[in-house]
Structures are given as C-alpha cells and as structure tokens.
N, C-alpha and C positions, 0 to 999 in steps of 0.2 A: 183092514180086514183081509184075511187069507196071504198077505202079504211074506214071504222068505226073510228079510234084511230084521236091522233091528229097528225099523219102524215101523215092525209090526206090533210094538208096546205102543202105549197111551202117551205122545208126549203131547205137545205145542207149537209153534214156530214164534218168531215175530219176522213180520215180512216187511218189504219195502217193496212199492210199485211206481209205476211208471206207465202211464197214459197219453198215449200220443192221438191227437186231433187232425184231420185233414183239411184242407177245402182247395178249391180250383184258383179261389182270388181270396183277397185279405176285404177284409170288413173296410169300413169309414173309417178306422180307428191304424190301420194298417195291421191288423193281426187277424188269424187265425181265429179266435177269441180270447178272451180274457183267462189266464190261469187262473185266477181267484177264482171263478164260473165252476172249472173244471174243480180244481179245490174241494169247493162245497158241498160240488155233488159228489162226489168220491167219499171223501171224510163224512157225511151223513149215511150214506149205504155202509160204510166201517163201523162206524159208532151203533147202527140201529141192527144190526147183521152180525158183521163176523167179531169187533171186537169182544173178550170174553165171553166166547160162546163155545161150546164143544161142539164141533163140526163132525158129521159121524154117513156113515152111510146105512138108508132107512131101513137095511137089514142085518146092522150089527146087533149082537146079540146081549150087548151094552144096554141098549138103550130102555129096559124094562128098570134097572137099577138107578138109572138117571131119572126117571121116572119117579120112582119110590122114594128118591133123596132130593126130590123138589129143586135138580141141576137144570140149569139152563143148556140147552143144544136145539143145533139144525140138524136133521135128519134128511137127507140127502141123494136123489138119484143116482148120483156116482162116487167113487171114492173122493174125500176133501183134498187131492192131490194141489201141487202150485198151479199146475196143468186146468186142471176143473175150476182153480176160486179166479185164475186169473182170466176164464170165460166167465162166470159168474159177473165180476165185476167190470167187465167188455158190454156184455147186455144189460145190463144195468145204466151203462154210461150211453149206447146207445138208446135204450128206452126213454132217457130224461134227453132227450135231443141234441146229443152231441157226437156229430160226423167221425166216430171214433175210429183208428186206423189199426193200431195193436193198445196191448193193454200186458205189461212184461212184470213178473210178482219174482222177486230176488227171494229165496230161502237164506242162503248165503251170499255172502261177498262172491262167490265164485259160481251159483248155481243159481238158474234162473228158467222161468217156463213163461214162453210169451202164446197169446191167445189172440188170432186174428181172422178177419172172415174176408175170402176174394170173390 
C-alpha cells in the first residue's frame, strides 16, 4: 500500500527461510536442539498462517472486497514486507520456546530480510 515500485500491484512471493537457534552449551544429545523440533513448529505457523493467505495491511482499502468475496487474508499492523513476516515468524518461534537468534526469509535467490532481537 502507498508503495512507488511495481509492488505496488497485488502480487505473491514464495519465500524460503532460515531459523537459526542459540544456546550457551549443547543439550545430552550434543545439539542445539533437534531440527525436526524447529521444523514442526515453523511449518505449522506456515501451514495455519501465511500459506495461502492474502497478507494485507489492516488499512488497505482491499480489504472490504476480500471480504464480500469470502477470500481468505491477514490483516496486518504493518506492511506484509520479507522484513515484517520474517519478525512475525522470529516471535512466533520464540513464543513456542525456542532460544531463537535470527529468523532470515529469502524473496529471491539474491534478496533477503533477516529479523533479529539484541
């Protein structure tokens, strides 16, 4: 919304991310934790949240039409940037209890917004 470039049309992305976990020492196991852990809860906030979903900000002027046409979206605080889903999904991975350290969402092969808190 109010955006210059040409994303300021309606498109889509498909992203790739990348979650990175901390800790001071390794578990019993010698790890970090388990990927498959991290996995889980990443791909269930995707699946229940952003996949197939219009991501929109709660004052685009869209959203009464999405509405009328029985679409499914998230209405949103801030613009759906890679910048904002790849906080999104940072606090999320922190809330389900994992020591998260950044949380990096690829647009492109070449373009990327990572989300970290010091």
């Amino acid at each position: 919304m109010n955006h210059s470039g040409k994303c300021r049309h309606l498109h889509g992305h498909s992203v790739k991310a990348s979650i990175s976990i901390k800790s001071e020492q390794l578990n019993d196991q010698a790890m970090v934790c388990d990927f498959s852990d991290v996995k889980d809860c990443v791909e269930s906030f995707i699946n229940q949240v952003l996949d197939h979903n219009f991501l929109v900000h709660k004052d685009d002027p869209i959203i009464p039409a999405l509405q009328a046409n029985n679409e499914r979206f998230l209405a949103i605080d801030e613009h759906p940037t890679a910048e904002v889903l790849s906080k999104m999904i940072y606090q999320y991975v922190k809330q389900q209890g994992f020591n998260v350290d950044q949380v990096v969402l690829w647009e492109t092969a070449s373009a990327n917004a990572c989300y970290r808190e010091d």
